[in-house]
N, C-alpha and C positions, 0 to 999 in steps of 0.2 A: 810536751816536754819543754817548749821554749815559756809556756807559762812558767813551769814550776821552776826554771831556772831564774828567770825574771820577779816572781815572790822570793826566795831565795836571797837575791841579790840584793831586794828593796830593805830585807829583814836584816841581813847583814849590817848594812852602808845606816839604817834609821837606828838599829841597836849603837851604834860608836857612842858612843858620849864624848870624845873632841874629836872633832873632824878638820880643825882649822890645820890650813899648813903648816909647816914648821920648819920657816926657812930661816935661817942665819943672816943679820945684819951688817950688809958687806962684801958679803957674797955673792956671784953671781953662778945659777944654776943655768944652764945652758939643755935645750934635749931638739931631739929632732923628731917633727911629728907629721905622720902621716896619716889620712882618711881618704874611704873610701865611701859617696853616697850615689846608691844606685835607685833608680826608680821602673815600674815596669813592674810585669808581671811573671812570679820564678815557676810558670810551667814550661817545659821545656819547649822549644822552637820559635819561642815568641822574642820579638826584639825588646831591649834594654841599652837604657843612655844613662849615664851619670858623670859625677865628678871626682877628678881626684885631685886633692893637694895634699900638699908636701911643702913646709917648710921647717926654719929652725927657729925655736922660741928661749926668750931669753928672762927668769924672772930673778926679779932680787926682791929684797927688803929692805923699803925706806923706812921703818918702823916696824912695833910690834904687830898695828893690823893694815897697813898701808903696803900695798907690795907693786912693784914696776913690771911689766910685762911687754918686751917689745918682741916682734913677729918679722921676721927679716930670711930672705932669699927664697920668697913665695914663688912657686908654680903651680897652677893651677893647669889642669891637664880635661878635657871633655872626651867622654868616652861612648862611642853608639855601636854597638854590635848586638849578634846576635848571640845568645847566653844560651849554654848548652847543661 
C-alpha cells in the first residue's frame, strides 16, 4: 500500500509542468513547521529514538527566482522511548 501511494505521489508532483513557487515580491510568508524523524525498528516492543523540530520559517521574494528563507525560534527536541 505504502508503495502504490508513493508511485502515486511521484506521478502526481513529476506530471506539474510548473512547480516553481509563486511567491509575491514584498511579501513576507511566514508558517510554522514541524517534523518528526524516527529511526529503529516499527515491530512492536522494540525501542525507537529520534528527533523532533519545530520551528517558524520565514520566506519572501527578492526577485522573480531568488527567494530569502530565514528559520528562527528552532527547538530541537531528542526522543528515546519505547514505541508501542
Amino acid at each position: 500500500m505504502k508503495a502504490i501511494l508513493l508511485a502515486l505521489t511521484l506521478t502526481l508532483v513529476g506530471g506539474q509542468s510548473n512547480i516553481e513557487p509563486n511567491f509575491s515580491r514584498g511579501k513576507t510568508y511566514i508558517y510554522r513547521y514541524e517534523s518528526v524523524v524516527l529511526s529503529g525498528f516499527p515491530e512492536g516492543g522494540l525501542a525507537r529514538s529520534g528527533v523532533k523540530i519545530n520551528c517558524k520559517a520565514e520566506v519572501g521574494a527578492l526577485d522573480s527566482h531568488n527567494y530569502l528563507l530565514k528559520v528562527t525560534a528552532v527547538l530541537i527536541t531528542m526522543k528515546l522511548k519505547n514505541m508501542k
